[in-house]
N, C-alpha and C positions, 0 to 999 in steps of 0.2 A: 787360519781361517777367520773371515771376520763374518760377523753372526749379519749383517746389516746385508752382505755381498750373495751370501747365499740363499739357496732358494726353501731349505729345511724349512719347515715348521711346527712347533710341537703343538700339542694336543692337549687339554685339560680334562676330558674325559675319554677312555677306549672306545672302540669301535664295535658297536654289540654284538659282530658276529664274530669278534674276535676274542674266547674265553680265556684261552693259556693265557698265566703269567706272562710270559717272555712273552709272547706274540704281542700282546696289549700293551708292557711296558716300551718294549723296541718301536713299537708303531705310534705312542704317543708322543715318545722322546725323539723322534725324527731319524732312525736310524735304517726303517725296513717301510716298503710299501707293498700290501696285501693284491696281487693281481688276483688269487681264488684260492680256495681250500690250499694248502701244502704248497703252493708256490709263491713265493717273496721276489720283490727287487730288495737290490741292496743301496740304499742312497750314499752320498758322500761321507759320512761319518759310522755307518755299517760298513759299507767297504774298509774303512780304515781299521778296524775290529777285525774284518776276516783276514788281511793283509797282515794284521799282528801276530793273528796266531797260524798261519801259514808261514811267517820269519820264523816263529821260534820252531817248530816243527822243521822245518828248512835246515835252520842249522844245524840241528841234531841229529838228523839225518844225513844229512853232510859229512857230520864226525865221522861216520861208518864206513864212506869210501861211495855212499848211495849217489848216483846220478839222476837228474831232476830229466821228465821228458813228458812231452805235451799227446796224445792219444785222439783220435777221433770218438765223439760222441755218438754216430752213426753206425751204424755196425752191420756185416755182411753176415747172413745167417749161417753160409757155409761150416766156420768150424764151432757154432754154437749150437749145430746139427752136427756134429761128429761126436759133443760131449753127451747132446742130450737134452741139451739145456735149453734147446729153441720152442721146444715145446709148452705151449701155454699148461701143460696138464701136469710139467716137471717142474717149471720156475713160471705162477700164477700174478707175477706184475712187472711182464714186459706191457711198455709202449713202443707198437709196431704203424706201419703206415706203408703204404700200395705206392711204388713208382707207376709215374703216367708210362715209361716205359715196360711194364709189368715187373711184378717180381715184389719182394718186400725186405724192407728196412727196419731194423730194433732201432731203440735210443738206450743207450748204454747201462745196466744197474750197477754192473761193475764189469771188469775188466780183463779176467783170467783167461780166456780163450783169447781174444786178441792180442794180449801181448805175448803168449806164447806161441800165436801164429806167428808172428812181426818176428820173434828174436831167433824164427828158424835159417831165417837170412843174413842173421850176424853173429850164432854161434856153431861152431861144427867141431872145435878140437877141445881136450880136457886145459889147453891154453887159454881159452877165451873165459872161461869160469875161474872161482865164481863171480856173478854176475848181479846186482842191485840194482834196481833201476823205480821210480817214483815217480807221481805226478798228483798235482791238482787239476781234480774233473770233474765237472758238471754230472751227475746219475739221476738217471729217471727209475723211478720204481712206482706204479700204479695202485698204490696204497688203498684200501678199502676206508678207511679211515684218517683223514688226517688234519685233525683237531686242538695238535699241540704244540700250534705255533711253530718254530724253526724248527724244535726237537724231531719233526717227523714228518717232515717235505716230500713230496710227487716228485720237486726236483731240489736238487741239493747236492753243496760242496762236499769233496770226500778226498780226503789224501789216501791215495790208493799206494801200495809199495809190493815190490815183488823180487824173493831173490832163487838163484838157479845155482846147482850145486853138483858137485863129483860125488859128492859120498852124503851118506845121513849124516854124518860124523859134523862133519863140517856146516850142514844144516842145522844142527841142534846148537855149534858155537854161534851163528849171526842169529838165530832166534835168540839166545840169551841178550845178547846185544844190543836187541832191540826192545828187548823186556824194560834191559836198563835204559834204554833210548826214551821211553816213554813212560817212564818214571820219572823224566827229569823234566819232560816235554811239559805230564800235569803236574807238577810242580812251580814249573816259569809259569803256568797260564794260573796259577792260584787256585786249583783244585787237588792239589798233591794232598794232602790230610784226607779229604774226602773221598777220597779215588784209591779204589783196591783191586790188583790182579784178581781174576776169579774163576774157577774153574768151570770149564761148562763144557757141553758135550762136543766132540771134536767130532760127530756125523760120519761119514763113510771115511773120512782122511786117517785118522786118528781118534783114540779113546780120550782124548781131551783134546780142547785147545785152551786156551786164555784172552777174557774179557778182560776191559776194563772199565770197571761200573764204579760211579759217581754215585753216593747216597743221598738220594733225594725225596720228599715224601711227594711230588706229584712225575714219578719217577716208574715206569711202566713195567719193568722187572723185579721178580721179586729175591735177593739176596738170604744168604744162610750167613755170619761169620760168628767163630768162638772169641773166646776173653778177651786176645789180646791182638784178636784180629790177624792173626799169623794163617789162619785159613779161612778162606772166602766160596764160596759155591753157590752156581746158581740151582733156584729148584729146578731145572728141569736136570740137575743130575745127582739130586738129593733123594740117592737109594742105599742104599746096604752096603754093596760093593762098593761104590764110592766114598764111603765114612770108613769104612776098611782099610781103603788103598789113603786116607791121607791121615790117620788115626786118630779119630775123633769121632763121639756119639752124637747121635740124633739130639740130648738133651743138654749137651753145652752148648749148643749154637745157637744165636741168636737172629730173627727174621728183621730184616726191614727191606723197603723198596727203594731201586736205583735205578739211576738211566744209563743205558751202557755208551762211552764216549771210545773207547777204540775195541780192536780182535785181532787176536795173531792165532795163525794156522800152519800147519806143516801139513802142507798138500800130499809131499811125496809125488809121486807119480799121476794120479789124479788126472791132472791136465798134460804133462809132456808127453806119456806114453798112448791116448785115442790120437793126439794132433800130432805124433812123429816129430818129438820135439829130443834130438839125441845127441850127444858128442862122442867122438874119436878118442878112447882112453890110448893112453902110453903104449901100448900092446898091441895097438891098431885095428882095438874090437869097439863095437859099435854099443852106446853102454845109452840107457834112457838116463832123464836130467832131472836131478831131487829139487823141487820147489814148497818156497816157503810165502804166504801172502799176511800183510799185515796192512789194515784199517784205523784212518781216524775220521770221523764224522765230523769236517770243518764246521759245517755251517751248526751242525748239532753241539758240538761243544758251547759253541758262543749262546746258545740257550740256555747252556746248561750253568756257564757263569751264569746270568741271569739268573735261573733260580735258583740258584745256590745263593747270592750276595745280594739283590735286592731288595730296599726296606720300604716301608708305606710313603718312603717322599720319591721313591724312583729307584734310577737302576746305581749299580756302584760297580766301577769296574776296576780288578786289581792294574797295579802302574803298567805290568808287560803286554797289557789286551787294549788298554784304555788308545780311545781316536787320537786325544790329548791330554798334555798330562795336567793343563791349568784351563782353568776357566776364568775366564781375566774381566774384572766391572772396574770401570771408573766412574765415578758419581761426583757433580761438581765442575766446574768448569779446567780448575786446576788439577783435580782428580784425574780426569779424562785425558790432559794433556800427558801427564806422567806416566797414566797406563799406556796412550800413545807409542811415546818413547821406550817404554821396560817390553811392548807389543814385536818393538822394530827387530829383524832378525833373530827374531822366536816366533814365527810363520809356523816350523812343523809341531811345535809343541804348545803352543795358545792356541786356543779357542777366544778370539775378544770378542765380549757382545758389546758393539759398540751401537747398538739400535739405542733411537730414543724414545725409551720406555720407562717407566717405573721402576725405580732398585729393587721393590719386593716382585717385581714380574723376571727380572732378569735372576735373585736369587731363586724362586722357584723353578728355572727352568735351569740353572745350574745345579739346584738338587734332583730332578730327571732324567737330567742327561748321563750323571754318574759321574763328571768326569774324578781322577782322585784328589785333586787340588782346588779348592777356588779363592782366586788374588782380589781383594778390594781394596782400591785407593782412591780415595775419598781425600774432601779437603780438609775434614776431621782427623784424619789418620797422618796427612800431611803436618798435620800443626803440631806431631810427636816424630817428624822422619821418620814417620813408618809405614809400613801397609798392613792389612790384615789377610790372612792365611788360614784355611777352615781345611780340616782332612775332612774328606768327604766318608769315608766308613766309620773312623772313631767319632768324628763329632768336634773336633777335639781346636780349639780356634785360637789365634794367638797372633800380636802384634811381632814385625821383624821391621829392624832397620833397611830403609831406602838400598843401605851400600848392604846389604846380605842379601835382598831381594835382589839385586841386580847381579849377585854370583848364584843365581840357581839356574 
């Protein structure tokens, strides 16, 4: 990308109605634009963020055998009236809307009835299971509140996953799988240290399920973990029984607040058995389908980097999330030509600002943007064969030879 060609523009102070971190820094640094409470576009260098961490999530889910598949956002009330769930007084933040032909429309908060409707069409024997199936989906949920920037959107990215099963048995090995799936997922996105499985209440399905909460102190949940952090829980299931069942007291445990970035659940029957969702066991008896749902809040993560890594000069994105991975200034006339050339066929990984602006206007908006590298070749730097090379999180800045800059 070249900084001159595109339409971004950054910002020098936030937008006063935009308080969250994340929301302020994304929207100064040119990455999101505020359409109203809880809803964002995503501009050219946002999208390349959600695209990152939808790769690594992508792949990793991959490894399991998961199939990627795309869902309507629209949604027909019928089996969302079979579960229950259509009803504003059981699930209080759908967005519905009146066909001119009568009748009514939901927009999606997630996805459990429908894709169990959908896969009654293409599972029927204990041969066809089990069955993985994913997608990235736009979800609407009518938030009473929503003040904290991407963290908590009306509409927002969500990799949705869902698997379908013969037995519990075999339920409980791809939920392990996916435990580890997404321990490596916040790991590559650079929240892995900070990000703990966490026990929390598993609601009608189950006596547990497992979050996965990010420690954050402008972070809307509030966490329990002991010493060494080997157990995590959230308070809404910081009771007796549950310090019993994981062996640990009320008084080793330590509180702070976190944002939760994914949830896995063992539905069980839940959903297959009201929607007649059943396979043909070996025996030729007709047996319901064990389901397992797991969550990661695309758009919500990429906040959550944000307040995790951002410092008073902007944002800092780790290498596997970052738009790009250099931010590239030539200063000078010989400068500018050389970054020219080092520019040519590094298109997906520079950012050149090749506007003509001021070197301190173009390092300021290099320190904004986060990216994790930024390249200066100057005709100062020239007169030693070299460039200079700043890590954008450490700080950390140092001249490299012309012929080493050219092998990165």
């Amino acid at each position: 990308m070249r900084f001159s060609k595109t339409f971004i523009k950054t910002l020098r102070t936030a937008p006063k109605d935009e308080i969250a971190t994340n929301g302020a820094l994304l929207t100064r640094a040119g990455y999101i634009h505020k359409e109203m409470a809880g809803v964002y576009d995503y501009l050219p260098l946002g999208l390349r963020v959600i695209e990152n961490i939808k790769g690594v999530i992508r792949e990793e889910l991959n490894k399991l055998g998961c199939e990627e598949i795309q869902m309507s956002a629209l949604q027909n009330p019928e089996p969302w009236e079979k579960t229950g769930r259509f009803s504003d007084q059981e699930v209080d933040i759908w967005f519905k809307t009146e066909l001119a032909s009568g009748g009514k429309l939901g927009l999606a908060p997630t996805h459990e009835e429908p894709i169990t409707t959908m896969l009654k069409s293409y599972i029927s024997s204990y041969k066809d299971l089990p069955l993985y199936v994913y997608q990235f989906q736009t979800k609407f949920r009518n938030e009473l509140r929503a003040k904290s920037g991407i963290l908590r959107g009306r509409e927002f990215l969500m990799k949705d996953l869902y698997s379908f099963h013969t037995s519990e048995e075999d339920l409980d090995k791809f939920y392990a799988e996916v435990e580890q799936a997404y321990n490596r997922i916040f790991t590559r996105l650079g929240i892995g240290e900070d990000t703990f499985e966490t026990f929390a209440s598993g609601g009608i399905f189950s006596k547990y399920s497992h979050e996965f909460q990010t420690v954050l102190p402008v972070g809307e949940d509030t966490i329990y973990y002991n010493g060494d952090k080997s157990v995590v829980l959230n308070k809404e299931v910081l009771e007796d029984e549950t310090l019993a069942d994981l062996g640990v007291t009320r008084e080793e445990l330590t509180e702070t607040t976190a944002a939760e970035v994914g949830n896995i659940f063992k539905l069980k029957f839940k959903y297959s058995e009201p929607l007649g969702l059943k396979y043909i066991d070996e025996n030729n008896a007709q047996q319901n389908i064990y389901m397992g749902c797991y969550g990661i809040g695309v758009s919500r993560v990429m906040g959550v980097i944000v307040e995790r890594f951002a410092d008073d000069k902007g944002l800092v994105w780790p290498e596997e999330v970052a738009p790009y991975k250099y931010y590239l200034v030539g200063i000078g006339e010989e400068g500018r030509a050389v970054a020219e050339k080092f520019y040519q066929g590094r298109e997906d990984e520079v950012l050149f600002d090749d506007r003509n602006v001021r070197p301190g206007e173009k390092f300021a908006d290099a320190d904004l943007m986060g990216l994790p590298y930024r390249i200066v070749i100057s005709d100062k730097t020239l007169a030693e064969d070299a460039a200079e090379i700043t890590n954008r999180a450490t700080g950390e800045n140092k001249l490299i030879n012309l012929s080493e800059l050219n092998n990165l």
